[in-house]
VOBA-1610 file (N, C-alpha, C; in pm, whole numbers, padded with zeros to 5 digits, always signed):
BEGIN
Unk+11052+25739+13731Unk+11153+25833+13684Unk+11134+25861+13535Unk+11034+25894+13544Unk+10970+25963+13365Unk+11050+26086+13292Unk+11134+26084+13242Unk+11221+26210+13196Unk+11203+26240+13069Unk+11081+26149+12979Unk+11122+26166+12789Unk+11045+26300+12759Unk+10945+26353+12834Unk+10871+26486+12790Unk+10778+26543+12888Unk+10781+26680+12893Unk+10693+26731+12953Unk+10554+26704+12951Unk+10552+26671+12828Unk+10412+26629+12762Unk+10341+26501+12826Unk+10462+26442+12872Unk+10399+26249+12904Unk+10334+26332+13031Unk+10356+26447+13106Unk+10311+26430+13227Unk+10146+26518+13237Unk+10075+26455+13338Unk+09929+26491+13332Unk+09916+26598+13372Unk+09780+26661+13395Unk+09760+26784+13408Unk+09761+26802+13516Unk+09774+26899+13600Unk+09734+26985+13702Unk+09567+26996+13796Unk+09520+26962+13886Unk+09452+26918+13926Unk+09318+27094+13929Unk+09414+27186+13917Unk+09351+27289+13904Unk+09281+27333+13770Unk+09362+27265+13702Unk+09321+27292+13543Unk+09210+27165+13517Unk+09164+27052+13579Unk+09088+27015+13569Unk+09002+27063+13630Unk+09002+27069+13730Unk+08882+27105+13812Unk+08827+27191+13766Unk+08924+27300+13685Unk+08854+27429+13573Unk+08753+27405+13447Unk+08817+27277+13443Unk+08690+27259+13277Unk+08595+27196+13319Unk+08593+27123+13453Unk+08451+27086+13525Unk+08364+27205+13541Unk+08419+27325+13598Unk+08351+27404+13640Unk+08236+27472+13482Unk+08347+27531+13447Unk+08338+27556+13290Unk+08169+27443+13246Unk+08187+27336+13279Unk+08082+27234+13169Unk+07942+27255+13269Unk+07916+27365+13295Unk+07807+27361+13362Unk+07708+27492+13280Unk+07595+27472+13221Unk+07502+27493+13171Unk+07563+27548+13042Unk+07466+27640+12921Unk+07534+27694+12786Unk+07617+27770+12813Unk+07705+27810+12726Unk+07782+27921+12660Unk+07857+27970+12509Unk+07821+28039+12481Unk+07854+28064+12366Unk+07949+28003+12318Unk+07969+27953+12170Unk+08088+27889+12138Unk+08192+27977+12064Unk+08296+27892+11983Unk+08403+27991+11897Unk+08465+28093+11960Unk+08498+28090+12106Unk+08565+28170+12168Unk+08480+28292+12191Unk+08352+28320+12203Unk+08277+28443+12257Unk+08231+28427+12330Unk+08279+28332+12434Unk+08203+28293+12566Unk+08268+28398+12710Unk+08221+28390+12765Unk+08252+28469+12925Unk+08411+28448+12935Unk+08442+28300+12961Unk+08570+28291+13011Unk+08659+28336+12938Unk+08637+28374+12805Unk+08748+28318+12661Unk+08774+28511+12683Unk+08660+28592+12735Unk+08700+28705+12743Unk+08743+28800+12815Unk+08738+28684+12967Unk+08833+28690+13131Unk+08965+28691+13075Unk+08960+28561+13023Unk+09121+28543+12995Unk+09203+28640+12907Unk+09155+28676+12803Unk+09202+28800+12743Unk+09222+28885+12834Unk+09135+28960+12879Unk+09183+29062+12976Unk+09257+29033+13049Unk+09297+28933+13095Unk+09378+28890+13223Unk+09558+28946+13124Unk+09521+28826+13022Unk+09684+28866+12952Unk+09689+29018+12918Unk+09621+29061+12882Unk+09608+29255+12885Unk+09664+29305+12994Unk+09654+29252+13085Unk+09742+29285+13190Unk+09888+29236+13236Unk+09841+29067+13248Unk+10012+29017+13242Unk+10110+29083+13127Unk+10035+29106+13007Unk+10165+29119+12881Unk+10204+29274+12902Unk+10094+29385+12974Unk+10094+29540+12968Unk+10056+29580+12845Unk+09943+29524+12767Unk+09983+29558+12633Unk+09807+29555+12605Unk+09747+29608+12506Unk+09657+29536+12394Unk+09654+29433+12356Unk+09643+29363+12288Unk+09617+29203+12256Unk+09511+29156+12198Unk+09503+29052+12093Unk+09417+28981+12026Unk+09433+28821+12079Unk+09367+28745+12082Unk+09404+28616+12169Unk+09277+28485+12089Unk+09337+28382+12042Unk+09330+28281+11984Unk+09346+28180+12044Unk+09298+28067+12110Unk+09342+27914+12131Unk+09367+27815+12051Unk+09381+27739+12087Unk+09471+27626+12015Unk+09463+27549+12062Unk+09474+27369+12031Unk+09521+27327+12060Unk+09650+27164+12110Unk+09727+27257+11994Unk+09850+27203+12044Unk+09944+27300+11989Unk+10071+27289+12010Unk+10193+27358+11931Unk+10201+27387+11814Unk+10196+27288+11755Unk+10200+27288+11596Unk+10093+27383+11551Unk+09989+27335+11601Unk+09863+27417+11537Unk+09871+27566+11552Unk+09957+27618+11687Unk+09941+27712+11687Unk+10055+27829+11655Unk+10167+27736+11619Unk+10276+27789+11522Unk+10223+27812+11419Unk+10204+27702+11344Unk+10101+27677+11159Unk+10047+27829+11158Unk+09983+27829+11231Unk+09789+27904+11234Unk+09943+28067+11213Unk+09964+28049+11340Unk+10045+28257+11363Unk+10140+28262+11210Unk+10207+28166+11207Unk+10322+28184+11086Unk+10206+28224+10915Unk+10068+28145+10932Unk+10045+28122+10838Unk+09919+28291+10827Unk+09940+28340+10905Unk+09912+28478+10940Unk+09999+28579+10900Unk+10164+28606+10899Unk+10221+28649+10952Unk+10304+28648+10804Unk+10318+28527+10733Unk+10403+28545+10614Unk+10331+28466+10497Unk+10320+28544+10377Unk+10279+28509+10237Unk+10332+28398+10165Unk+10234+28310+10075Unk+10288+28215+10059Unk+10404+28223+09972Unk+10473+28340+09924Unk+10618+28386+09845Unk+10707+28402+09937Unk+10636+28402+10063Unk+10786+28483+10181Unk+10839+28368+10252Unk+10992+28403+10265Unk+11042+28317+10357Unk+11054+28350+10521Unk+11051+28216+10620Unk+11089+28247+10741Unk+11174+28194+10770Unk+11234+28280+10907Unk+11417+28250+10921Unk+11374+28168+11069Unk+11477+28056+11089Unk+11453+27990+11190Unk+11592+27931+11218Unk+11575+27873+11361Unk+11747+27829+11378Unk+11741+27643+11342Unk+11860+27621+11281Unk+11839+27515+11239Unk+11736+27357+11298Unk+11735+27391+11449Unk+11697+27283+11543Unk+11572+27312+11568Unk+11505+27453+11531Unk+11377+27471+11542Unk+11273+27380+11520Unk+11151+27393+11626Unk+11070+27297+11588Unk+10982+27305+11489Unk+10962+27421+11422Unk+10893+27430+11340Unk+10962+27351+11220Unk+11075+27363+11226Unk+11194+27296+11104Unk+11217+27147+11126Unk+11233+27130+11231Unk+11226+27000+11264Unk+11116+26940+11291Unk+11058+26940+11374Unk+10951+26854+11423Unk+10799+26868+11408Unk+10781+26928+11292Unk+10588+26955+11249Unk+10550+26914+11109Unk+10618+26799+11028Unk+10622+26791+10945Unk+10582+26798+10838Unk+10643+26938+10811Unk+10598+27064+10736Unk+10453+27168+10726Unk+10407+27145+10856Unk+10264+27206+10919Unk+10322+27349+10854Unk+10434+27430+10883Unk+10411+27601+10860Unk+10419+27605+10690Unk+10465+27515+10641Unk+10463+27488+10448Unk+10352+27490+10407Unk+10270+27394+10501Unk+10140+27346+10397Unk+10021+27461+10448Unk+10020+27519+10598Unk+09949+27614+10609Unk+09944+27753+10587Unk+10131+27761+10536Unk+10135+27955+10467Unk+10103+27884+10308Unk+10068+27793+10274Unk+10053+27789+10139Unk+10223+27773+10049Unk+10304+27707+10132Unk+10439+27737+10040Unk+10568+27857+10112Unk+10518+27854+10186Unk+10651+27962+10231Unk+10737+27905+10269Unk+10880+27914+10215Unk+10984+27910+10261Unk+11062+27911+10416Unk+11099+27757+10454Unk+11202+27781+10625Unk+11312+27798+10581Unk+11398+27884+10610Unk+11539+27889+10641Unk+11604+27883+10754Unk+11640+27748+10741Unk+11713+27740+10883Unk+11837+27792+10884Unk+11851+27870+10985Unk+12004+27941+11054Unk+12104+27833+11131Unk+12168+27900+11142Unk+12322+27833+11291Unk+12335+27944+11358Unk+12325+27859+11524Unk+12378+27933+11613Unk+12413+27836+11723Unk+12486+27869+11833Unk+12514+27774+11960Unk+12406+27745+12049Unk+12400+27622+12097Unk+12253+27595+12176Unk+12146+27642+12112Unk+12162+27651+12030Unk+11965+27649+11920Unk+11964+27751+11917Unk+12028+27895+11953Unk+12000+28014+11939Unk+12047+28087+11775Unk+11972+28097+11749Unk+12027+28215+11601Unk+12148+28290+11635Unk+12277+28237+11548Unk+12381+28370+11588Unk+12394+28478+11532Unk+12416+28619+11527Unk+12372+28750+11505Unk+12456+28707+11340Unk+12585+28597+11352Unk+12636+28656+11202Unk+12547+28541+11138Unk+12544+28459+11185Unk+12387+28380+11058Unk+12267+28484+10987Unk+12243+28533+11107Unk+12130+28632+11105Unk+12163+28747+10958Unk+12252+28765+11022Unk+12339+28896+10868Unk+12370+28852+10778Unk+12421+28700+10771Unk+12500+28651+10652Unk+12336+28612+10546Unk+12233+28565+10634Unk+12132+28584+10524Unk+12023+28675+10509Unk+12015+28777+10598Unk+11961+28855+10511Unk+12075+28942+10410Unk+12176+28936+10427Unk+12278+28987+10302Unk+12213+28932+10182Unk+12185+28768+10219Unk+12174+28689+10078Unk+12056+28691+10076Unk+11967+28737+10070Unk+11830+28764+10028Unk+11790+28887+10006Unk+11823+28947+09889Unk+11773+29077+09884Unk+11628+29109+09883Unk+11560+29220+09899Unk+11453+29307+09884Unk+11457+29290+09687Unk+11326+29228+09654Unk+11253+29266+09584Unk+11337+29205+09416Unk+11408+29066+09453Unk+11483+28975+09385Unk+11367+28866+09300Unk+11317+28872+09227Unk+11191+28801+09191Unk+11275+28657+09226Unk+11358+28622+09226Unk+11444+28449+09200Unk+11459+28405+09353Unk+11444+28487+09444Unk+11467+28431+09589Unk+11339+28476+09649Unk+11320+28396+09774Unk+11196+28410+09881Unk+11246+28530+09963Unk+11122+28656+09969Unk+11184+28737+10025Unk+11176+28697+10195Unk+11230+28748+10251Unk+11252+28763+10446Unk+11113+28779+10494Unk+11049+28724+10571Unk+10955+28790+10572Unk+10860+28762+10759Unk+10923+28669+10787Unk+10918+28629+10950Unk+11048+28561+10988Unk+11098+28620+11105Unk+11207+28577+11188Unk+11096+28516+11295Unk+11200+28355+11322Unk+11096+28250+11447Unk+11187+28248+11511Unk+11126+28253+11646Unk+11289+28207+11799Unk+11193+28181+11851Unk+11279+28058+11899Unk+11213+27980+12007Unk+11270+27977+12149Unk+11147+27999+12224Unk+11218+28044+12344Unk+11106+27982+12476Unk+11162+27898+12539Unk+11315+27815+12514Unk+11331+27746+12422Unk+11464+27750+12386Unk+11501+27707+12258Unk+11520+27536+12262Unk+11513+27489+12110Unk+11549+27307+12108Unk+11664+27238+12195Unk+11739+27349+12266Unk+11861+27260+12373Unk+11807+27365+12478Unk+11706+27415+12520Unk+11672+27424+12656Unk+11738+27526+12730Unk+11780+27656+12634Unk+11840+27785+12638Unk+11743+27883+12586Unk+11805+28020+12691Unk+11687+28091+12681Unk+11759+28231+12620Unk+11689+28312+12506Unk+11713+28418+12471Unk+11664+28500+12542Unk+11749+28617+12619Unk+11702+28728+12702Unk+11638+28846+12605Unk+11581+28890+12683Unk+11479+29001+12557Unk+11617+29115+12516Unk+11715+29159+12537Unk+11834+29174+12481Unk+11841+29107+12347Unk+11879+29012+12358Unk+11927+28913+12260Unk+11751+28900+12116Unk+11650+28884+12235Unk+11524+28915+12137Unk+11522+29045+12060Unk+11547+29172+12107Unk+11575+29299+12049Unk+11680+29287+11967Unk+11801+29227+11963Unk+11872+29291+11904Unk+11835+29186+11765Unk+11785+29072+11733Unk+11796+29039+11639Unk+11633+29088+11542Unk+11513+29108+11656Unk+11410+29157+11629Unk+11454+29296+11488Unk+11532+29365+11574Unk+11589+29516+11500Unk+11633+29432+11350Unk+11669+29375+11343Unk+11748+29316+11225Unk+11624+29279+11085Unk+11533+29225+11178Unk+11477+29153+11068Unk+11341+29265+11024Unk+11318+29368+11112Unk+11227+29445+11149Unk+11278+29556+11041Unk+11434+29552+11004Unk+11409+29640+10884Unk+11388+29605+10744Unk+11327+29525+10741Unk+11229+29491+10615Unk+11094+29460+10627Unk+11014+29480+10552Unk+10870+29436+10591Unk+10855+29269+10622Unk+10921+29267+10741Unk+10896+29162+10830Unk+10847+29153+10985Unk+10799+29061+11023Unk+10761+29059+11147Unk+10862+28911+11245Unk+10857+28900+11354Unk+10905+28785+11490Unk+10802+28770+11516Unk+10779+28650+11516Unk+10683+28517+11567Unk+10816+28465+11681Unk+10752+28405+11809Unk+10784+28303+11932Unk+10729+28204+11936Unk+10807+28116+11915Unk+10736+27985+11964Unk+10759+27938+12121Unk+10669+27994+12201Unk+10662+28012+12361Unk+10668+27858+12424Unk+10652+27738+12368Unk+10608+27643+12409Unk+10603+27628+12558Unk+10745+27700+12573Unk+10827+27691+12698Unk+10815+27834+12777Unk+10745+27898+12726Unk+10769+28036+12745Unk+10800+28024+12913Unk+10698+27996+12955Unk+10719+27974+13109Unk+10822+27981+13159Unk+10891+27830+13109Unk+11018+27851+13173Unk+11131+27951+13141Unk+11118+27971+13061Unk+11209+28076+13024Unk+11200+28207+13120Unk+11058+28241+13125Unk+11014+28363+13213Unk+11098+28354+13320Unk+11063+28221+13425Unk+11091+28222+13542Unk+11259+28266+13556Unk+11346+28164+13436Unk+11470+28188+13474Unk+11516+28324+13448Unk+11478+28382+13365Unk+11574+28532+13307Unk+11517+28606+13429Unk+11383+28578+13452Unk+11324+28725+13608Unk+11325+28836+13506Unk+11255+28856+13403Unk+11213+28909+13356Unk+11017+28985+13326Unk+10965+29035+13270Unk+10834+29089+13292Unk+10796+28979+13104Unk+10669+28919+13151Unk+10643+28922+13000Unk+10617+29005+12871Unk+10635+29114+12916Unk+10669+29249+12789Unk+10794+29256+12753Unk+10859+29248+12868Unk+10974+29284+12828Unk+11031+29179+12716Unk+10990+29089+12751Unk+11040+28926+12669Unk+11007+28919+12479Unk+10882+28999+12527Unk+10782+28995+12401Unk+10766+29072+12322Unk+10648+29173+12302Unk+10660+29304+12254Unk+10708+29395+12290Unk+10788+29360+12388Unk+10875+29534+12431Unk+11047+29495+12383Unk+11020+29376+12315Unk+11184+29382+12272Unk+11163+29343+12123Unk+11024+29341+12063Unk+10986+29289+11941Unk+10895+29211+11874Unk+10907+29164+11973Unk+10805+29040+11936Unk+10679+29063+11863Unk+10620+29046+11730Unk+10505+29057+11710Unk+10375+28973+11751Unk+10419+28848+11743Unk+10336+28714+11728Unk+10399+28661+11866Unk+10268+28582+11961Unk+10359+28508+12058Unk+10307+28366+12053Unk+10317+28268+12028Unk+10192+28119+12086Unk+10272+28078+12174Unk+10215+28101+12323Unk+10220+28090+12461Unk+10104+27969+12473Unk+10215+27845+12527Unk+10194+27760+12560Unk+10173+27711+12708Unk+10075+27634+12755Unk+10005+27568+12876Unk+10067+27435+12832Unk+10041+27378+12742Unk+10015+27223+12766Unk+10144+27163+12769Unk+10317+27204+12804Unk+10388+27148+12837Unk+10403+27195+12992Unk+10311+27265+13044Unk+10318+27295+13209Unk+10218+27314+13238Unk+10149+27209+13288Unk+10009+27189+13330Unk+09899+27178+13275Unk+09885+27229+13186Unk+09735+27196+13095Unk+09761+27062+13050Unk+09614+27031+12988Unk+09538+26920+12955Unk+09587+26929+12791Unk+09496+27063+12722Unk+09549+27056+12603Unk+09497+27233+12517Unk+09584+27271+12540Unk+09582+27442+12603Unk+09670+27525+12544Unk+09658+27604+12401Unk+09807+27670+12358Unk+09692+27802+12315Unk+09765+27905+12340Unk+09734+28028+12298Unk+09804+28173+12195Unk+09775+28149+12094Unk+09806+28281+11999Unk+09802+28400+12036Unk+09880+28461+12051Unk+09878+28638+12115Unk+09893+28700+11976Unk+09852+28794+11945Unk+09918+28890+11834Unk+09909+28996+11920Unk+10035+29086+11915Unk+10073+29217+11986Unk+09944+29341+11890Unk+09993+29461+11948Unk+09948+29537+11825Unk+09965+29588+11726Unk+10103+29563+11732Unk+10200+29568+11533Unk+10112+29481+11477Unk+10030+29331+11488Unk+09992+29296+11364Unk+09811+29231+11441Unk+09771+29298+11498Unk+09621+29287+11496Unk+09527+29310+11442Unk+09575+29398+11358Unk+09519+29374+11231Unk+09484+29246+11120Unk+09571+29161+11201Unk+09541+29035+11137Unk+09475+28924+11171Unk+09402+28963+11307Unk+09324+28854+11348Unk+09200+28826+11311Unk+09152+28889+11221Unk+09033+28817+11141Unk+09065+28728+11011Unk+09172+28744+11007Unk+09262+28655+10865Unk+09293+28504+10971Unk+09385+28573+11090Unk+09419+28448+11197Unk+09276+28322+11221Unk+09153+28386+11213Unk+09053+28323+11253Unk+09010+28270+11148Unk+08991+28311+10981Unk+08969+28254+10890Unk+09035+28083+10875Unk+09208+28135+10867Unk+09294+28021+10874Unk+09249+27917+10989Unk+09214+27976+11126Unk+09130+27866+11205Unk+09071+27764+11143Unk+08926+27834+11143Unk+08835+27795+11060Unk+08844+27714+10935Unk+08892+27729+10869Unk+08948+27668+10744Unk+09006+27552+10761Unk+09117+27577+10847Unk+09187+27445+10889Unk+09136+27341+10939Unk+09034+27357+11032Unk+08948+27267+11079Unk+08992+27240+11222Unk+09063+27404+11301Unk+09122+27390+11420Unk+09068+27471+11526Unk+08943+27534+11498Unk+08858+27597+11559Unk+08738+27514+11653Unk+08825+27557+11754Unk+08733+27459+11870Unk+08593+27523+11900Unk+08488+27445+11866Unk+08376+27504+11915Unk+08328+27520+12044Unk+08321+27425+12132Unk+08376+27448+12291Unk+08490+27498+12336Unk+08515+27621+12257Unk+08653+27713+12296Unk+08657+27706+12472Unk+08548+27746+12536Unk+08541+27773+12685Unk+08637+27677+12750Unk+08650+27555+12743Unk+08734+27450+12814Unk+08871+27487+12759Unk+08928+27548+12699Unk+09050+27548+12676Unk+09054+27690+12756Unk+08992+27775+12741Unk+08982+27930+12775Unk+08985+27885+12998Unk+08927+27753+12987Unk+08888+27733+13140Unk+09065+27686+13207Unk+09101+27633+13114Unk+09223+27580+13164Unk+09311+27744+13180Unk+09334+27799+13048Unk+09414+27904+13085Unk+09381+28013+13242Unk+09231+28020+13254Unk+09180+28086+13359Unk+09273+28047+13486Unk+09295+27918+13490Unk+09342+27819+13636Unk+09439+27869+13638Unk+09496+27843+13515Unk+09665+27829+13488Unk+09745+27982+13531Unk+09675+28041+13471Unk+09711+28178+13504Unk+09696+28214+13676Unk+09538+28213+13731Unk+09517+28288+13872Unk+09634+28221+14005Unk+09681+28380+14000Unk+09785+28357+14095Unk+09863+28319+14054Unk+09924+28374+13967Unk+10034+28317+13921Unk+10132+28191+13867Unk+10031+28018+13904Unk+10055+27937+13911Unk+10103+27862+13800Unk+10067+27949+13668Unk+10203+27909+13567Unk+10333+27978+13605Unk+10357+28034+13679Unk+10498+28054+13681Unk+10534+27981+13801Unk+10497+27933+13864Unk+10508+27873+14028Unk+10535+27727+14006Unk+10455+27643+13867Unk+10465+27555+13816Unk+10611+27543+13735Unk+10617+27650+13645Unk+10763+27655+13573Unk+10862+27650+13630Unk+10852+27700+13762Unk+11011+27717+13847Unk+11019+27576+13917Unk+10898+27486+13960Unk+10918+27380+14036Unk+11017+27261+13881Unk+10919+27289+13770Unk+11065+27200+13701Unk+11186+27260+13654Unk+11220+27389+13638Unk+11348+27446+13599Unk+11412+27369+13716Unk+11382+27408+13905Unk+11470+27356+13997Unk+11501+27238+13990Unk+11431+27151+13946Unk+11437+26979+13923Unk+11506+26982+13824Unk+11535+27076+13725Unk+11648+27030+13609Unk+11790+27103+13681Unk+11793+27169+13728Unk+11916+27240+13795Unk+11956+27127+13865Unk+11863+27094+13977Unk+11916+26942+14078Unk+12002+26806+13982Unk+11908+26775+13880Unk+11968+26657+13795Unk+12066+26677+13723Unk+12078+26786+13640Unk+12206+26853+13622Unk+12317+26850+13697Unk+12303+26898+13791Unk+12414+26953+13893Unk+12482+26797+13923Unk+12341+26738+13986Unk+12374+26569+13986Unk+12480+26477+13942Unk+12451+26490+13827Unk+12525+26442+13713Unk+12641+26472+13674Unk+12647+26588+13629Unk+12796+26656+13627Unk+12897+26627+13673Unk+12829+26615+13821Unk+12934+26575+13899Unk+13015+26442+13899Unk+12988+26346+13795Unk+13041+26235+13773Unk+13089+26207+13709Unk+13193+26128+13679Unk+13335+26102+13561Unk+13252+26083+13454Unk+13299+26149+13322Unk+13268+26104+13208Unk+13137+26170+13196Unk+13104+26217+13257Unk+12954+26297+13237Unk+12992+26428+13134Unk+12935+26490+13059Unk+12898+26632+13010Unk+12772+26679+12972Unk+12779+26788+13035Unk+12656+26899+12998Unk+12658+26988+12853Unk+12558+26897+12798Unk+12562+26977+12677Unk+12541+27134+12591Unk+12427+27176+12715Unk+12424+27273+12646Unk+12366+27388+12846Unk+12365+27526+12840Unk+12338+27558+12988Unk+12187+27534+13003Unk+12158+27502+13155Unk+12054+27473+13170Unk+11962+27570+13201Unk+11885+27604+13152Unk+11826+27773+13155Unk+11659+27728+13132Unk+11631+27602+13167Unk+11468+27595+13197Unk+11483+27453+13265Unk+11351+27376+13203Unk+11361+27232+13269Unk+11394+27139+13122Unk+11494+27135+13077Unk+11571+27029+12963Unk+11696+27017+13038Unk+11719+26929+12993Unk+11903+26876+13048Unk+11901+26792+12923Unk+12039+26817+12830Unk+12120+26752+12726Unk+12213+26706+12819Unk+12299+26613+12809Unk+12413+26543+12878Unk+12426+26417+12785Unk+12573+26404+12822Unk+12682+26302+12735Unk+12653+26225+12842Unk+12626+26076+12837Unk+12654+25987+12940Unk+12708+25892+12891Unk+12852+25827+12965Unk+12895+25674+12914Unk+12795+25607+12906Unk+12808+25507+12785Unk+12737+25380+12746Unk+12666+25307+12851Unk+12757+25251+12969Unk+12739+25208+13075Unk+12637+25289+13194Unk+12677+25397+13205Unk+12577+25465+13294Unk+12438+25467+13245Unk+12499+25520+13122Unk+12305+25509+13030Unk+12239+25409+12996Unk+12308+25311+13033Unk+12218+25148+13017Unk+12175+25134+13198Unk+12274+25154+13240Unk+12247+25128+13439Unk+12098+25255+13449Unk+12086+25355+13390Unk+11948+25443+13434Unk+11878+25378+13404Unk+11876+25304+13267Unk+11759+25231+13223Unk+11696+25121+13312Unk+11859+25051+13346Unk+11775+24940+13426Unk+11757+24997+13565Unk+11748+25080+13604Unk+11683+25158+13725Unk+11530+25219+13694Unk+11496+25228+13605Unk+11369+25259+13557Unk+11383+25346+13531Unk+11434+25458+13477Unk+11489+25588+13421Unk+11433+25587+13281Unk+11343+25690+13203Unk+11300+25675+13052Unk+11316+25841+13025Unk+11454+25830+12955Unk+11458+25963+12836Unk+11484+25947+12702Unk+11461+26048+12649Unk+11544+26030+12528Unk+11684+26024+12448Unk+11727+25952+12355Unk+11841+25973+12280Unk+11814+26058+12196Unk+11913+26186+12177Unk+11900+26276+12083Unk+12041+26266+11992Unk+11961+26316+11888Unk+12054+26277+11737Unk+12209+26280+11735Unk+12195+26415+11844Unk+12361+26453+11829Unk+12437+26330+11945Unk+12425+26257+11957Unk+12452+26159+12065Unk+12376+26182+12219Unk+12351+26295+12283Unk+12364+26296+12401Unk+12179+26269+12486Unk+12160+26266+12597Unk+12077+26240+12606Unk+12029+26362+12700Unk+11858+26351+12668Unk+11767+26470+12685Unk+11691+26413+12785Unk+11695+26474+12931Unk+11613+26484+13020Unk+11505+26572+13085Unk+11401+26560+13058Unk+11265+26666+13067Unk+11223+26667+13178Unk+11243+26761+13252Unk+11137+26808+13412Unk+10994+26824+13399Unk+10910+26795+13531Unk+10763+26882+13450Unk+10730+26946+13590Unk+10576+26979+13629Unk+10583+27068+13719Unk+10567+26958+13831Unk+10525+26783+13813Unk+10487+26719+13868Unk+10620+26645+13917Unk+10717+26639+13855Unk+10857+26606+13906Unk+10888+26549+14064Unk+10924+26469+14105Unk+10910+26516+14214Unk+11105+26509+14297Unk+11121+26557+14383Unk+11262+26516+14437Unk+11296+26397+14449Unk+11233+26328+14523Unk+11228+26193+14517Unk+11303+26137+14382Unk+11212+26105+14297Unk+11293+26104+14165Unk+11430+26080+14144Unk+11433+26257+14149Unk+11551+26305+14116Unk+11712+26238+14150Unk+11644+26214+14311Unk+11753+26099+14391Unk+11775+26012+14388Unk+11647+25956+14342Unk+11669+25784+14283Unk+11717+25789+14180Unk+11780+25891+14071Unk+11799+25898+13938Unk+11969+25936+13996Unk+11971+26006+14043Unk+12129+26041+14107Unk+12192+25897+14186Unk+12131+25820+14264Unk+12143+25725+14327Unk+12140+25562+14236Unk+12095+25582+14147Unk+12162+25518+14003Unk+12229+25535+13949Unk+12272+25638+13929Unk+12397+25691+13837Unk+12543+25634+13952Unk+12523+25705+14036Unk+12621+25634+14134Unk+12687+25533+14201Unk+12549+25409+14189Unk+12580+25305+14193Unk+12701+25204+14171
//
């Protein structure tokens, strides 16, 4: 009953079998290989769009790398307080824009609220030599409590920040899940509600170790700067193909989204589970595969000694992670402890 991260859980048997295939005779490296330019085209199609496409790989790197693309080392970016870039990369988008400024926002469930959103760009004027100007809005989606902004909610704050020479970066980690629950198109999510920048993540749903940089075509112009910062950084995989092999898997047929919905349903089940028991609360709605919940002292020591491993999160409550490998089973033995 493994619940502390998506991450603890292994890969997908398809996505291996992909970089086996992949390791068979040369191919070009630095991403100009065969597969690295399947896969592009493939998202040319999933996104409906043009596209420039970068690997990565992990999160951080591939937040760092887009943000450090995207805003000057004078400009600030707006983020919601719980963001991971704000929280949890310690200080990767600082040291790779060279100094740019996070501003973290407030909003409910990790989402930016529209009057945070207004109350600082009020306080940051255009062209103030004494303040960091605006210069990337970040949402994360799904967000740090496991809520999802509908491309609504992406548009309307996109519009906001879009009237200044700024751009929206996503931090997709989750994108997946998010997709599955809203039943939405990935355009619509993305560049058709704003989005400039996307890093669409594999490696919390099924990949090995698999994150990908999209730049829309508002800023593709910047992907030879994006590739410098690669390079430079020392995050440019020269056997790009094995990461390019995983996305190939991950993608055909749909099976990142087929994967995303098997743990969103496993967080709906444990959720629902739970709830249902005295003294329980749901912290925040469950709109992918995270579950926040309040549990008495007592219950949350009885999961443990049932073999149950999540996390304690800051604000008291505890964080339970689905993955695509989840299984029901589990789930019941985790409900069937609680009940005890």
């Amino acid at each position: 009953m493994n619940f502390l991260s998506d991450t603890t859980a292994p890969a997908h048997p398809a996505l291996i079998e992909a970089i086996g295939a992949a390791n068979a005779g040369f191919a070009a490296s630095y991403g100009a290989d065969e597969i690295s330019s399947r896969v592009e085209a493939r998202l040319k199609t999933i996104f409906e769009t043009d596209l420039k496409l970068l690997f990565a790989v992990s999160g951080t790197a591939s937040n760092a790398l887009a943000l450090s693309a995207l805003c000057p080392a004078h400009g600030a970016i707006l983020c919601h307080d719980e963001a991971h870039i704000h929280r949890d990369e310690r200080g990767a988008p600082e040291f790779f824009t060279g100094g740019a400024k996070l501003i973290p926002l407030a909003g409910a469930h990790a989402k930016i609220s529209l009057e945070a959103l207004d109350r600082a760009l009020g306080e940051i004027p255009e062209g103030f030599v004494h303040s960091s100007p605006a210069r990337v809005l970040s949402l994360s989606n799904l967000t740090e409590s496991g809520t999802a902004y509908t491309p609504a909610e992406v548009a309307e704050r996109a519009d906001r920040i879009h009237q200044r020479p700024a751009f929206v970066h996503m931090d997709g980690a989750r994108f997946s899940n998010a997709l599955v629950t809203l039943g939405c198109t990935p355009a619509e999510l993305t560049w058709k509600a704003g989005v400039d920048a996307l890093c669409f993540g594999a490696t919390k749903n099924g990949a090995l170790s698999a994150e990908a940089i999209i730049l829309f075509p508002s800023v593709m112009d910047r992907f030879e700067e994006l590739q410098a910062r690669q390079k430079r950084a020392g995050h440019m995989a020269p056997k790009m193909r094995f990461l390019a092999a995983q996305f190939e898997a991950w993608l055909k047929d749909d099976l990142w989204l087929d994967l995303a919905g098997t743990a969103n349903a496993h967080a709906r089940a444990l959720a629902g589970g739970l709830d249902a028991l005295d003294g329980v609360e749901v912290m925040h709605p469950v709109q992918g595969n995270e579950v926040f919940i309040r549990l008495p002292e007592a219950l949350g020591d009885r999961l443990v000694a049932a073999g149950a491993r999540f996390y304690q999160w800051p604000d008291g409550s505890c964080r339970f992670v689905t993955s695509w490998c989840t299984q029901a089973s589990e789930i019941s033995a985790l409900l069937d402890a609680a009940r005890a």
